[in-house]
C-alpha positions as CSV (number, residue, x, y, z in Angstrom):
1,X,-6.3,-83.6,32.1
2,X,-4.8,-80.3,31.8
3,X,-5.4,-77.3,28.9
4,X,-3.0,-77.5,26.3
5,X,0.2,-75.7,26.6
6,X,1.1,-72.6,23.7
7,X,3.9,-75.1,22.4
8,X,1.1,-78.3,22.1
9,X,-0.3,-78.1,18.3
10,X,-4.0,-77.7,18.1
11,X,-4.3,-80.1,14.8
12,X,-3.1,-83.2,14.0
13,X,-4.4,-84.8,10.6
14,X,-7.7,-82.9,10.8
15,X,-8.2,-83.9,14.6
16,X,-8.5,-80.3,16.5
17,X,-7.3,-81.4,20.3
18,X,-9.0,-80.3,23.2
19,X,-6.8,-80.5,25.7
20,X,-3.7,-82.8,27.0
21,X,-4.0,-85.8,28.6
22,X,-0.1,-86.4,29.9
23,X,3.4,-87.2,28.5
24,X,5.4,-90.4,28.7
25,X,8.4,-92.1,27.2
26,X,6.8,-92.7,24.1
27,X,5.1,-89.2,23.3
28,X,2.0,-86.8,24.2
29,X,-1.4,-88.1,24.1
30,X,-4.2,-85.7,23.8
31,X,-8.1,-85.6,24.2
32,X,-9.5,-84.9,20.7
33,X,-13.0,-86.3,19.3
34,X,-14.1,-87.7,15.8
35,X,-16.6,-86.4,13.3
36,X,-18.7,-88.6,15.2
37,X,-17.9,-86.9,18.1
38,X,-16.8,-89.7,20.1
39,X,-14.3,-88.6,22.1
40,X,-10.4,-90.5,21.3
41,X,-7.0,-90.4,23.0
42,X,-4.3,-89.0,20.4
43,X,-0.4,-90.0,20.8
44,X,2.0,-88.7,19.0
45,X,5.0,-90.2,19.1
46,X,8.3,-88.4,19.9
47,X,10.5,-87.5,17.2
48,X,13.8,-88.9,18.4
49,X,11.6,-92.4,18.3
50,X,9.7,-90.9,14.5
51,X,13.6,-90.9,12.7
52,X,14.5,-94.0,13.5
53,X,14.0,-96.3,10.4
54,X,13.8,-99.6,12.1
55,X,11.0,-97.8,15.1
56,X,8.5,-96.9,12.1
57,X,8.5,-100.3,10.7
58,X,7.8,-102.5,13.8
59,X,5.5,-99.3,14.9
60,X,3.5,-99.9,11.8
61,X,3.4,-103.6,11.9
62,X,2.5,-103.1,15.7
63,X,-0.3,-100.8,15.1
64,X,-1.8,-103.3,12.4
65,X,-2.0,-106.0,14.6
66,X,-3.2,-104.3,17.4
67,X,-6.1,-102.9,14.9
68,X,-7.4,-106.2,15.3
69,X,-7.5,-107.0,18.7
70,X,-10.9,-107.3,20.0
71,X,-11.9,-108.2,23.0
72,X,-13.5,-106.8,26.4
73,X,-11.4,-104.6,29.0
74,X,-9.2,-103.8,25.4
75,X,-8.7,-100.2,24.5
76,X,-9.1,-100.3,21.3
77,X,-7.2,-98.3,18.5
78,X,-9.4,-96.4,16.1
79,X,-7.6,-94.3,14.2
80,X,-3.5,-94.3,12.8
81,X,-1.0,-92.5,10.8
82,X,2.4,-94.5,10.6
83,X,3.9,-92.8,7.8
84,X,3.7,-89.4,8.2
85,X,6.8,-87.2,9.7
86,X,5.1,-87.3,13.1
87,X,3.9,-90.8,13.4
88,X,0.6,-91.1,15.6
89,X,-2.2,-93.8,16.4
90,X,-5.3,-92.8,18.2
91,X,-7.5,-95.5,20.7
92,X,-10.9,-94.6,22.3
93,X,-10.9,-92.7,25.2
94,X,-11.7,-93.9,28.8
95,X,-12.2,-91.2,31.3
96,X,-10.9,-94.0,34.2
97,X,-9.0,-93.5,36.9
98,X,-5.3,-95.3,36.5
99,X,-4.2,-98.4,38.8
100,X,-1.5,-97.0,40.1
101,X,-3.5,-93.4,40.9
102,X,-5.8,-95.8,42.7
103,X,-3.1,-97.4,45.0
104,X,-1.5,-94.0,45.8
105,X,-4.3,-92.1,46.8
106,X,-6.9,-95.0,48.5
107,X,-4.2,-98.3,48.5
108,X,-4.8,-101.4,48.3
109,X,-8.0,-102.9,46.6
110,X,-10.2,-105.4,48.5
111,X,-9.4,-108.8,47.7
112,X,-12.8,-109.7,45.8
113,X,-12.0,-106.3,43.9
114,X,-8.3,-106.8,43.0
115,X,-8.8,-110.6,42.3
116,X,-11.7,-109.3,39.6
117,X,-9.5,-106.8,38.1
118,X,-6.6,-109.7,37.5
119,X,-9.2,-112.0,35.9
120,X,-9.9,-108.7,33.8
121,X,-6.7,-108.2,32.9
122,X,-6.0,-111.4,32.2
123,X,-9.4,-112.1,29.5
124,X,-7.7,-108.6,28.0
125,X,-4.2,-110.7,27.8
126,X,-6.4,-113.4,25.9
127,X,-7.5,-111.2,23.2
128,X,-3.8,-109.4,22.7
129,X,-2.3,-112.5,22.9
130,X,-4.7,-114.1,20.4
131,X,-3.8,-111.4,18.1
132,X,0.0,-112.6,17.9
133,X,0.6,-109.1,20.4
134,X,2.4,-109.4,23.6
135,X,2.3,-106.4,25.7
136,X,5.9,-106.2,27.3
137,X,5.3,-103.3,29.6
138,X,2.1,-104.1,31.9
139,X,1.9,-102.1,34.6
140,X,-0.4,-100.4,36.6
141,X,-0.2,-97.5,35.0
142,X,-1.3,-99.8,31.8
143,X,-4.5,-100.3,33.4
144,X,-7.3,-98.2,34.1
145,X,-10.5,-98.5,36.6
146,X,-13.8,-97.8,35.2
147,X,-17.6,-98.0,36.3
148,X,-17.6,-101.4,33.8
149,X,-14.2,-102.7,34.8
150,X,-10.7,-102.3,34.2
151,X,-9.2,-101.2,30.6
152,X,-5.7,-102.7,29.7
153,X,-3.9,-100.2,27.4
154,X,-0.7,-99.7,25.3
155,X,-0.4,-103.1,24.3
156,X,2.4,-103.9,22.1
157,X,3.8,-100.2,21.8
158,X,7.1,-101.3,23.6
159,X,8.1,-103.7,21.2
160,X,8.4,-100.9,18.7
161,X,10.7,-99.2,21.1
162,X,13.0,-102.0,21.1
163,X,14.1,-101.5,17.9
164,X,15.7,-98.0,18.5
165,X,19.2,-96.8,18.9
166,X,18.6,-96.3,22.4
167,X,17.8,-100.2,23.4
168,X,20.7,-101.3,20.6
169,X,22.7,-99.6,22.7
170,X,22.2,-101.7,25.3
171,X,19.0,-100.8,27.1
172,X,15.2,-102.4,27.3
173,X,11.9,-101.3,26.7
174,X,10.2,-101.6,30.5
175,X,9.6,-100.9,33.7
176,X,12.6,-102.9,35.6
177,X,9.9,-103.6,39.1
178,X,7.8,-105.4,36.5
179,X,9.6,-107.0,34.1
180,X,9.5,-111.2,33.9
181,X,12.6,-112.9,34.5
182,X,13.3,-113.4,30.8
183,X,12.7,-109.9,30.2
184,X,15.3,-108.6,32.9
185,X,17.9,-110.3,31.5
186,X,17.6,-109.6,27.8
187,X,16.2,-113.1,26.7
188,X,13.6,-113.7,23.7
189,X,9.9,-112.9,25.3
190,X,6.5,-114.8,24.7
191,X,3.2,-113.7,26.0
192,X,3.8,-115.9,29.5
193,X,6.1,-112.4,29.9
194,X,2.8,-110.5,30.6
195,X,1.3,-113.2,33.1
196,X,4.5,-113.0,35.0
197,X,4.3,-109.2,34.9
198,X,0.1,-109.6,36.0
199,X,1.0,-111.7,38.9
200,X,3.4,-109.0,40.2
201,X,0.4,-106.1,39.8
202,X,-2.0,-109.0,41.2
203,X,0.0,-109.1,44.3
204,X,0.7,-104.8,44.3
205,X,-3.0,-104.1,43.8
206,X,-4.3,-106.8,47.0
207,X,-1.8,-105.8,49.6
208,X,0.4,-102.9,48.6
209,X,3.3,-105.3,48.8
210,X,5.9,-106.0,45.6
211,X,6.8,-109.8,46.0
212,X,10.5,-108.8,45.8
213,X,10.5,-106.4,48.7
214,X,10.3,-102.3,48.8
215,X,14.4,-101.8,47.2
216,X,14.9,-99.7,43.6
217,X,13.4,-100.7,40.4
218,X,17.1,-102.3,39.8
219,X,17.0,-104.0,43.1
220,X,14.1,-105.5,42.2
221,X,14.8,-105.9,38.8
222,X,18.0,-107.9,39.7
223,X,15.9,-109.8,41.9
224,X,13.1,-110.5,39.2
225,X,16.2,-112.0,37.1
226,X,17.2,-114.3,39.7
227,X,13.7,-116.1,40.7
228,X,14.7,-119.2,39.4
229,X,17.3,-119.7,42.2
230,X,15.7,-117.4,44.6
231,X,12.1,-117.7,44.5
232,X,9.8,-114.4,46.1
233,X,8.4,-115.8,49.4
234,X,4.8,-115.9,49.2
235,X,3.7,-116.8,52.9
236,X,3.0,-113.3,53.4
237,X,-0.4,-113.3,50.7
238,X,-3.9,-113.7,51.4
239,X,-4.7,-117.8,51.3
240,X,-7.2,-117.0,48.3
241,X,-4.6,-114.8,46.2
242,X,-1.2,-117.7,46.8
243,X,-2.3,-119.9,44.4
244,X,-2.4,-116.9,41.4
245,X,0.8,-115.8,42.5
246,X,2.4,-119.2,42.7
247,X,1.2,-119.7,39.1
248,X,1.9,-116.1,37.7
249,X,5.1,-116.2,39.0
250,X,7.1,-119.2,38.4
251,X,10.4,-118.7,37.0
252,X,10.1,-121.2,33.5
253,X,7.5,-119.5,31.5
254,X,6.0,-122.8,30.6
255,X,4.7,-123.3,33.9
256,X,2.8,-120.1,34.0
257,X,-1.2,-119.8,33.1
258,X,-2.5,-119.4,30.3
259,X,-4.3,-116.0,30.3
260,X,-7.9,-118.0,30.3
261,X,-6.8,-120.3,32.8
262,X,-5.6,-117.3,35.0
263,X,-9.0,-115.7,34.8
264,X,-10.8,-118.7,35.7
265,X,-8.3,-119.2,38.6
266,X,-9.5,-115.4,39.5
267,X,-13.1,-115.7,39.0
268,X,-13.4,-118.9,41.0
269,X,-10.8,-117.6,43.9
270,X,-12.9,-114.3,43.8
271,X,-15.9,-115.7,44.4
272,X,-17.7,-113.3,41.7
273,X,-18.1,-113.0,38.3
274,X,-15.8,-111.3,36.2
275,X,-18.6,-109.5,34.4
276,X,-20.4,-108.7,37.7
277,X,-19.1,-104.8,38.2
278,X,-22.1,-103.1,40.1
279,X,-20.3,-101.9,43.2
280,X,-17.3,-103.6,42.2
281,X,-15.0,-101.0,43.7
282,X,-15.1,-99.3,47.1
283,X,-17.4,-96.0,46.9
284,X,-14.0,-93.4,47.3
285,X,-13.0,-95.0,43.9
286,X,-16.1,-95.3,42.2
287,X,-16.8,-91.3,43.1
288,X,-13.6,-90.5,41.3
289,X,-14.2,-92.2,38.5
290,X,-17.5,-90.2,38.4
291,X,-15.9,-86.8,38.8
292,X,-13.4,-87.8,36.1
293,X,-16.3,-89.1,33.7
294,X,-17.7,-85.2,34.2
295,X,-14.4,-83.6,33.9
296,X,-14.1,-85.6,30.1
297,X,-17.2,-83.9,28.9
298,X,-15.8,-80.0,29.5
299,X,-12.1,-80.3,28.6
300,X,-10.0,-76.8,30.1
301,X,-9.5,-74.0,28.0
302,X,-5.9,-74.4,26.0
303,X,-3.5,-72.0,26.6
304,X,-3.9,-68.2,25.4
305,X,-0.7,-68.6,22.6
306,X,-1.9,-71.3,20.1
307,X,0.4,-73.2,18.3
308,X,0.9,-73.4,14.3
309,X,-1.1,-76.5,13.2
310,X,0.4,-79.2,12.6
311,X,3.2,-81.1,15.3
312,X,5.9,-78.6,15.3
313,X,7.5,-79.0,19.0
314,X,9.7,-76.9,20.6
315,X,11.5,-79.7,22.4
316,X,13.6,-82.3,21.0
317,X,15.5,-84.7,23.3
318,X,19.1,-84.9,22.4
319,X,19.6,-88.7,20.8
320,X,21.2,-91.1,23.7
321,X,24.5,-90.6,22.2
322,X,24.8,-86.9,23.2
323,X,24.7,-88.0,26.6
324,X,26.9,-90.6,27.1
325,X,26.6,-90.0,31.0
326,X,22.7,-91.3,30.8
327,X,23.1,-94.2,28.3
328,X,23.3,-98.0,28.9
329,X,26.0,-100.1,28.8
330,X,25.8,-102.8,26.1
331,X,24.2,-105.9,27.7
332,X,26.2,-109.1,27.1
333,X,25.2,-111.4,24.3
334,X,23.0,-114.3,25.5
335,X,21.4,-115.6,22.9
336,X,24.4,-117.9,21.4
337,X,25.4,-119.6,24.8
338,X,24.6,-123.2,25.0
339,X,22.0,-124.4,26.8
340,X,22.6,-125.1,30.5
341,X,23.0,-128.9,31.6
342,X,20.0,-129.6,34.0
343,X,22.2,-130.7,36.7
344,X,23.0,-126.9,38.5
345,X,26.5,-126.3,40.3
346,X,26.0,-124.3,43.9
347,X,27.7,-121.4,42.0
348,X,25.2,-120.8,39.7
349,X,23.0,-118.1,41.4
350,X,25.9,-115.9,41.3
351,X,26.5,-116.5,37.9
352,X,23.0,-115.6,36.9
353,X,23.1,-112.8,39.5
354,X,26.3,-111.1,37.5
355,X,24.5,-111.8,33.8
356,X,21.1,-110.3,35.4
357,X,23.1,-107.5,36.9
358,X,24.6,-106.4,34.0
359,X,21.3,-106.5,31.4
360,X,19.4,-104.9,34.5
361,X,21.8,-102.0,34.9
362,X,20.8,-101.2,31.2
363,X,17.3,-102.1,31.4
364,X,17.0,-99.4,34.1
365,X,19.4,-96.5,32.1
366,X,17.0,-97.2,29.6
367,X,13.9,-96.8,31.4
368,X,15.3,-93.7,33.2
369,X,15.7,-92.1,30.0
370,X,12.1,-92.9,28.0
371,X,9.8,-93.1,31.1
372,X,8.9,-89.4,31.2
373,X,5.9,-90.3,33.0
374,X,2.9,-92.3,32.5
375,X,1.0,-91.1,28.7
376,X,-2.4,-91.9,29.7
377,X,-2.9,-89.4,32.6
378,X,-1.0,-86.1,33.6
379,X,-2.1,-87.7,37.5
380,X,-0.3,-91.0,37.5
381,X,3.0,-91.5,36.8
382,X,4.6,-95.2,36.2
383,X,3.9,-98.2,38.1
384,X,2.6,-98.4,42.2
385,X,3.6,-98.7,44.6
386,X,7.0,-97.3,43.4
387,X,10.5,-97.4,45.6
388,X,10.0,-94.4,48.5
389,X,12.7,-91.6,46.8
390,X,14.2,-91.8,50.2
391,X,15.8,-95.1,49.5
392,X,17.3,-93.2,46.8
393,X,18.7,-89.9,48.6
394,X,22.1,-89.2,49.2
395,X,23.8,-86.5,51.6
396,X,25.2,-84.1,49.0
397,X,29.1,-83.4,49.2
398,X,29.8,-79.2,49.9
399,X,31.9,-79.1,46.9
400,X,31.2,-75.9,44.5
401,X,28.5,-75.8,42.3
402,X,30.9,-74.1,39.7
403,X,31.8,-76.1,36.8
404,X,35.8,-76.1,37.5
405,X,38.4,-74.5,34.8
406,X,38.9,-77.6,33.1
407,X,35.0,-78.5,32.9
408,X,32.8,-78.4,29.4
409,X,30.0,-77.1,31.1
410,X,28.7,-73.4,30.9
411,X,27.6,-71.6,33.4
412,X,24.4,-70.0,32.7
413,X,23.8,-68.8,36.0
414,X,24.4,-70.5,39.7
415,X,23.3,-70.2,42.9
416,X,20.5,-68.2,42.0
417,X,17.7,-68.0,44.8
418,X,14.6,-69.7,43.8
419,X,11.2,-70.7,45.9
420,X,9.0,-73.4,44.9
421,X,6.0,-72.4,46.7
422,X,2.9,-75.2,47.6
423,X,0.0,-74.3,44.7
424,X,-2.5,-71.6,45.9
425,X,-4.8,-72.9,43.0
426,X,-4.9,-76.8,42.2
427,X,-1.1,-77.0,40.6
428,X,1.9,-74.9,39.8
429,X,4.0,-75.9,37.1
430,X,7.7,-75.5,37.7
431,X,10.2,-74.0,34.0
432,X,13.3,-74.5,35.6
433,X,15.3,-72.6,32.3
434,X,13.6,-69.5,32.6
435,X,13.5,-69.8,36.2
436,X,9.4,-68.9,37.4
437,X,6.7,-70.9,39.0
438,X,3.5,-70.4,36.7
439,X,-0.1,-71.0,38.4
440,X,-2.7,-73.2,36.9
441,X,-4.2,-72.1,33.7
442,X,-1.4,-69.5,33.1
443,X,0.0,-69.4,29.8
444,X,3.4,-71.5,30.0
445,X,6.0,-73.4,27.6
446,X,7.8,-76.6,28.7
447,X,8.1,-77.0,32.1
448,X,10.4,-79.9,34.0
449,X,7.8,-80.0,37.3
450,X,4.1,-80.2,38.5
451,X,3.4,-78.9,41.7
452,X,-0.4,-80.1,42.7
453,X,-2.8,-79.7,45.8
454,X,-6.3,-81.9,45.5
455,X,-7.9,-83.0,48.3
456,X,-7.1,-87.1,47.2
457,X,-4.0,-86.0,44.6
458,X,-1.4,-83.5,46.4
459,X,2.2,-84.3,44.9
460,X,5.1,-83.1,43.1
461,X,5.6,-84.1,39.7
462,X,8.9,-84.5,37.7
463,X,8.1,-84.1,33.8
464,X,11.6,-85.3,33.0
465,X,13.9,-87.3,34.3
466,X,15.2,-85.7,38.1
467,X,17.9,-87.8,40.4
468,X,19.5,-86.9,43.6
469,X,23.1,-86.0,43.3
470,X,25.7,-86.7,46.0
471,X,27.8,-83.8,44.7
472,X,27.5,-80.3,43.2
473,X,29.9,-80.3,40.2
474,X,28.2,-80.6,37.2
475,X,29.9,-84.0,36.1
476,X,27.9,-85.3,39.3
477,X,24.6,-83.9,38.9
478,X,24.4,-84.8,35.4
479,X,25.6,-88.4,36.1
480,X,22.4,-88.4,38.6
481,X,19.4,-88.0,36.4
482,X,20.5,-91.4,34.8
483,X,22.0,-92.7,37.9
484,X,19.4,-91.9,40.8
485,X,16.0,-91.6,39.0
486,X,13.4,-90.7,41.7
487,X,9.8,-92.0,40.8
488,X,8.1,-89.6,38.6
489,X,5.3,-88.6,41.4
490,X,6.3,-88.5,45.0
491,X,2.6,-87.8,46.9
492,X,2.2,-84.5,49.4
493,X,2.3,-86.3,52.4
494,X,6.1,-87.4,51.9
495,X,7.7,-84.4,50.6
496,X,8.8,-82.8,53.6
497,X,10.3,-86.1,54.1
498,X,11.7,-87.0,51.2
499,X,13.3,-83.7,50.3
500,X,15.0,-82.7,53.6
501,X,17.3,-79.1,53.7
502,X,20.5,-80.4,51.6
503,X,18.4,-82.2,49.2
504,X,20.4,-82.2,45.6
505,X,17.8,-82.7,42.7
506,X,19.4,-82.7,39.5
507,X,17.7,-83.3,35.9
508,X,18.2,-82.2,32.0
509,X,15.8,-79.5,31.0
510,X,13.1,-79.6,28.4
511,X,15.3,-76.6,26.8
512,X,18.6,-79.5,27.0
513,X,20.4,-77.7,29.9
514,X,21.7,-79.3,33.1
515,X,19.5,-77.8,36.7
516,X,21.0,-78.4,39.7
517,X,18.4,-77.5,42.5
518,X,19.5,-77.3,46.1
519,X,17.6,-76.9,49.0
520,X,18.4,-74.7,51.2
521,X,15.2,-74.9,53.2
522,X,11.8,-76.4,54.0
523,X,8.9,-74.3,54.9
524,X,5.7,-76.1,56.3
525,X,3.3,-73.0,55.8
526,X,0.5,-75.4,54.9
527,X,0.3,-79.2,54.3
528,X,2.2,-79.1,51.8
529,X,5.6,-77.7,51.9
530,X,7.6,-74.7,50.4
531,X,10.8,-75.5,49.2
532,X,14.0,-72.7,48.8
533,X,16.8,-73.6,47.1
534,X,19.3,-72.1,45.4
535,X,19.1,-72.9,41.4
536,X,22.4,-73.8,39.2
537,X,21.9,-74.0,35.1
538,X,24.5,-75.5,32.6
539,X,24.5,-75.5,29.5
540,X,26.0,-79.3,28.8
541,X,28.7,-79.8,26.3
């Protein structure tokens, strides 16, 4: 939770916000309370996503039908406007600590403890399910660890999504490492998607292991796609946990649990009672939940600037087709093929490998593009554990940084000498337009990174999309923040690792010009590192 920023509004439809909670693909979510003072999470939704026709109306029908979804470990929403010109829906708040947070700062869950939070999960599917919802984007980041169990939120949001220009183009709503087979490769989804995605967390949360190996989310992705000929080995998994990945993940959605039948399968392979949470989560865990409980009852003091009331942003993301360089290829039409024969030819896994291959390579554009982050918590970003951003580094080429005399870009300035320094105070944040580092509680507009140091949660944040570029022309570094994503957070004790001297970061700025960052060098004055590069800003055509 950090205060809100001068350009956050400090009203929306008589709620007065309190502070900001994070920022994801969707919107901004904020800490705001009701007349009742119960305290709520507020999203508003991002306008590129608010002027599309076809977005409000499955948001709307969405939000009604996940109005009535009761049940326990749901979030549930309390509150809505899906009308207005900034649409919004507001759930209750739950000060808990996010799965993937969890696995990134303590790892894996015992096995009594993750098999409990599955069964969780999976009554939560029950309810959303029973409500004619289906989730489409579980994730750990979807779930949240509290004193009295594990929260499953943002059901049925992504479907929504899919209706936009972006996924017409070609892309889906997801994140590729936990997308069902179906899902990867563009067919129709029922709610045996979720249990598929469930057994893949189930498996993440016990052992710190993805079933489909430690590649890229399109690696995996691709993989995902082709369980049906190649199914994940499993030999690896606790005895106890095999049997609720065997069932989660088989490749014909038919043969997967039923969400009630998975939390039984839990509950009995757990040896504990679903309901059962004294002491259900190692003491490290259960102390931060604590501290966060605390935090939630004295939200930070907002920025000095205020905003005018009402949702007036100073930011607004240029529509997919500004950028052709970051958009997804259309995905190939599946739905009028015939039905397969049940006898298979020994050349069908490469078929199914070029048809998931293509649909995956937009899934992933697509999720490049709206996953800004996880919305529920400015400290946990996407799904854990994610690909290590050194799978994903390249050596950059010592071409010039200058856009060439035929180029479209504009030099705003290049090469100019800038030090990201590690935070002498909790975080820095990181405006790469203006150029400056701004300490915590300083007074700051958009910002593209969060630099943080806390003695469980030292990383370095990317608040929009940032890829490593094997080149320094413009063309390449802009094809790189759709084309080598790095995960959103990449924890303290990697950096120095992960971003070696010669390290290329590239992303689009929340002001809609093109950074190229270079490193130049890497400075270990504390345990967490200094970085100096030399900064390049476009403005993009």
């Amino acid at each position: 939770m950090r205060p809100l920023r001068s350009d956050d509004p400090r009203e929306v439809a008589g709620y007065r916000l309190l502070a900001r909670i994070g920022e994801g693909g969707m919107g901004s979510v904020y800490l705001t309370r009701t007349r009742g003072n119960q305290p709520v999470a507020l999203k508003v939704i991002r306008r590129e996503y608010a002027q599309e026709g076809e977005f409000r109306r499955r948001f709307q029908q969405e939000v009604k039908a996940a109005r009535n979804v009761q049940g326990h470990h749901v979030v549930p929403v309390v509150d809505h406007d899906t009308t207005g010109t900034q649409p919004w829906l507001a759930t209750t708040y739950i000060p808990g600590l996010p799965l993937d947070e969890a696995l990134t700062a303590y790892g894996p869950l015992p096995l009594p403890a993750a098999l409990q939070l599955i069964g969780c999960a999976a009554e939560a599917l029950r309810a959303v399910h029973a409500s004619g919802v289906i989730h489409r984007d579980l994730k750990p980041s979807n779930i949240l660890l509290g004193a009295e169990g594990p929260w499953v939120i943002d059901f049925g949001i992504a479907r929504a999504a899919d209706a936009t220009q972006l996924t017409r183009s070609g892309g889906l709503i997801g994140t590729p490492q936990y997308m069902s087979p179906e899902h990867a490769i563009g067919q129709p989804l029922t709610p045996a998607t979720d249990i598929f995605s469930l057994g893949l967390i189930a498996a993440v949360v016990a052992t710190g292991r993805h079933p489909y190996g430690d590649g890229s989310a399109i690696t995996l992705a691709t993989q995902i796609a082709n369980t049906e000929a190649r199914p994940p080995d499993l030999t690896g998994y606790p005895e106890a946990l095999r049997p609720v990945l065997e069932r989660s993940l088989a490749a014909d959605p038919a043969s997967r649990p039923a969400p009630a039948e998975l939390a039984e399968l839990c509950e009995e392979a757990g040896g504990r009672q679903l309901r059962d949470f004294a002491g259900w989560l190692p003491e490290p865990v259960t102390a931060e939940i604590a501290r966060r409980e605390e935090a939630s009852q004295q939200p930070p003091e907002p920025a000095a600037t205020a905003a005018p009331h009402g949702y007036t942003p100073t930011y607004v993301p240029q529509p997919p087709h500004d950028a052709p360089t970051r958009t997804a290829a259309p995905a190939p039409v599946l739905g009028s093929a015939p039905a397969p024969a049940p006898a298979r030819s020994r050349r069908a896994p490469l078929v199914i490998g070029a048809t998931a291959m293509a649909v995956v390579v937009a899934a992933a554009a697509t999720w490049a593009l709206t996953s800004r982050g996880n919305e529920k918590s400015t400290e946990a970003r996407n799904g854990a554990p994610q690909p290590t951003a050194s799978a994903t580094k390249q050596s950059p080429a010592s071409t010039a940084t200058a856009a060439g005399p035929e180029s479209a870009y504009e030099v705003i300035f290049e090469n100019k000498p800038f030090t990201i320094r590690a935070p002498t105070a909790t975080y820095s944040q990181v405006d790469l337009d203006t150029p400056k580092v701004v300490p915590s509680g300083a007074d700051v507009g958009a910002t593209e990174m969060v630099y943080q140091e806390m003695e469980k949660f030292s990383y370095l944040e990317f608040e929009t999309p940032t890829g490593t570029s094997s080149g320094t022309t413009p063309e390449e570094c802009q094809s790189a923040t759709g084309a080598s994503v790095l995960p959103n957070k990449i924890p303290g004790k990697d950096l120095a690792e992960t971003f070696p001297k010669g390290t290329v970061l590239c992303t689009v700025t929340k002001d809609g010009n093109l950074a190229m960052l270079e490193i130049t060098d890497v400075v270990n004055r504390t345990a967490l590192p200094d970085f100096v590069t030399e900064l390049t800003l476009w403005k993009i055509p």
